[in-house]
C-alpha positions in Angstrom: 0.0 0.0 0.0 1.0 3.5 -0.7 0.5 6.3 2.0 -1.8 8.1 -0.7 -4.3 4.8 -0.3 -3.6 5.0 3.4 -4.7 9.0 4.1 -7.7 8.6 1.7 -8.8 5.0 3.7 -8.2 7.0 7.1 -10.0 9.6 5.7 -13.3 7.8 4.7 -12.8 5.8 8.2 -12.8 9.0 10.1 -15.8 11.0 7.9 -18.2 7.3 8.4 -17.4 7.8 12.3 -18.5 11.3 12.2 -21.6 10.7 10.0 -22.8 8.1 12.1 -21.9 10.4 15.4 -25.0 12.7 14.1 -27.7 9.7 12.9 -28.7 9.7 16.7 -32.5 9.9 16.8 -34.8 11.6 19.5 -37.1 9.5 20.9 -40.7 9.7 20.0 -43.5 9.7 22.2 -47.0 9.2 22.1 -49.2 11.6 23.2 -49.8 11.6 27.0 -53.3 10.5 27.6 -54.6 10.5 31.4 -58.1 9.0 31.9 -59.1 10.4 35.1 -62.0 8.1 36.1 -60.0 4.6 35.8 -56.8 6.3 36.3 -54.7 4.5 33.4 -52.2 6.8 31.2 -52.6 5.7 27.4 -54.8 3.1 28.1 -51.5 1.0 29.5 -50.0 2.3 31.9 -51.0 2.9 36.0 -49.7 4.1 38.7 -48.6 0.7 39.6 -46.4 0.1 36.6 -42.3 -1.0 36.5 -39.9 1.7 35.9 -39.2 -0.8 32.7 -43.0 -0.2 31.4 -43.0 3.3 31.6 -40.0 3.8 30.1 -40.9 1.5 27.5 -44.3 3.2 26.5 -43.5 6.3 26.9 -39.3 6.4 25.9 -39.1 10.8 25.9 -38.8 10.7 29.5 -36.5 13.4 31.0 -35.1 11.4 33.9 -36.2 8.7 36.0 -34.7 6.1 39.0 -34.7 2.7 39.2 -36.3 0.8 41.9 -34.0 0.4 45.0 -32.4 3.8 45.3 -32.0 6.1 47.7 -33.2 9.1 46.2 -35.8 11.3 48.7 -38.6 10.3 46.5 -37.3 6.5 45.6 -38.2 5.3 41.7 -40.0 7.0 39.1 -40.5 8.3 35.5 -40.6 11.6 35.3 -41.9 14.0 32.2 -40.6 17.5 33.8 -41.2 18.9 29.9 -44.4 17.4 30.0 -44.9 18.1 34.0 -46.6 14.8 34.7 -44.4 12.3 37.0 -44.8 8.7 37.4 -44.1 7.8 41.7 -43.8 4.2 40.7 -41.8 3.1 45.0 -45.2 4.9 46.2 -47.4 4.1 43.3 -48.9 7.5 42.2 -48.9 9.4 39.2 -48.5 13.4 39.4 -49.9 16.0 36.6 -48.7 19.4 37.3 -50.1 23.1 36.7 -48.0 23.1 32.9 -49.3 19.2 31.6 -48.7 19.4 27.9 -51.2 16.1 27.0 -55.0 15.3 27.2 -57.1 14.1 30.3 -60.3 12.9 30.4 -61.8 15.1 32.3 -60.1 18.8 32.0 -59.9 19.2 36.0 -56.9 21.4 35.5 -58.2 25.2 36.3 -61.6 24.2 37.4 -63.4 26.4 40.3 -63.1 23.9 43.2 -67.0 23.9 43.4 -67.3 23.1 39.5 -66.3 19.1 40.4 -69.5 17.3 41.6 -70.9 16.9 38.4 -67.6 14.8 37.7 -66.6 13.4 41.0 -69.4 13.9 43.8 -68.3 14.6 47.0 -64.9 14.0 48.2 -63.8 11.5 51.1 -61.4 13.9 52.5 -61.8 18.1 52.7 -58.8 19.9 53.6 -58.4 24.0 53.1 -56.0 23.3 50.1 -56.7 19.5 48.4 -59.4 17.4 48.5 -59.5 13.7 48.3 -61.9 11.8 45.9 -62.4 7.9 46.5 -62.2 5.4 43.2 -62.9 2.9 41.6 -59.0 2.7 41.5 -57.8 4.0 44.8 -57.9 7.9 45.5 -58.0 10.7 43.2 -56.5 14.1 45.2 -57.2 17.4 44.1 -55.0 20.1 44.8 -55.8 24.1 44.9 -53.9 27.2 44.4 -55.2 30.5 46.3 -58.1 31.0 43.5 -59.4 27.8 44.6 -58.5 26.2 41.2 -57.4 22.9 40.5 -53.2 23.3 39.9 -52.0 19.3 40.8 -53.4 16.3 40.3 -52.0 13.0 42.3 -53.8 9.5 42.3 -52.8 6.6 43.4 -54.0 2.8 44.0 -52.9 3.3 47.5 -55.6 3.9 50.1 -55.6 7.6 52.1 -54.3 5.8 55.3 -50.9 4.4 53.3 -50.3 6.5 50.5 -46.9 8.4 50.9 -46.5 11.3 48.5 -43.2 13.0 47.8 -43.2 16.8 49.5 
């Protein structure tokens, strides 16, 4: 071999790396789709799901911990783009003030008083959340100082054993 054929097969070896350095793809995600009353995201996923199974239906996520650590609010998927987080050591989901996807029922910036229609009365009355018994677990309702719904948390755990992250 001469060194002209080696610089021009170094050459091509080096521009191939580089090219395939930027074929990286972003993952694409479904729309996030919360139904409220049976408490399933995208008709797959609850609150009881694996770190694994969210990950795997819904692969945009911006962090997340595996089960077994030791961070303050143990394992979990979390969307903080999409500000909806998946608890999945205490088994709840969280939808914040800025969700970007579709719920069932559009609790987010309702009048506290505007829920009966949806949800009756609620098992638990406190001056900022109220709790909602279902056919799932509990459904809590949280309320900035307009009295508007601005967090959603449900869970399959009981009131009496649920632990939420503060």
């Amino acid at each position: 071999m001469n060194i002209k054929t080696i610089i021009v097969s170094l050459f091509f070896l080096l521009s191939s790396a580089v090219v395939l350095a930027q074929l990286k793809t972003t993952p694409k995600c479904p729309e996030i789709v919360i139904d409220i009353l049976d408490g399933v995201v995208n008709k797959t996923l609850l609150p009881t799901s694996t770190v694994g199974q969210i990950k795997l239906n819904l692969p945009c996520f911006t962090s997340f911990e595996e089960e077994g650590t030791s961070a303050k609010c143990g394992a979990g998927v979390f969307y903080k783009d999409k500000d909806v987080y998946f608890y999945t050591t205490s088994d709840y989901v969280e939808i914040g003030p800025a969700f970007k996807g579709t719920l069932s029922i559009p609790l987010m910036g309702v009048p506290r008083d505007g829920l009966f229609k949806w949800l009756g009365n609620p098992s638990i009355k406190e001056a900022s959340w109220d709790a909602f018994q279902t056919s799932y677990g509990i459904l809590i309702l949280y309320y900035n100082t307009a009295a508007k719904v601005n967090k959603i948390q449900y869970s399959t755990q009981p009131a009496s054993t649920i632990k939420l992250c503060e």
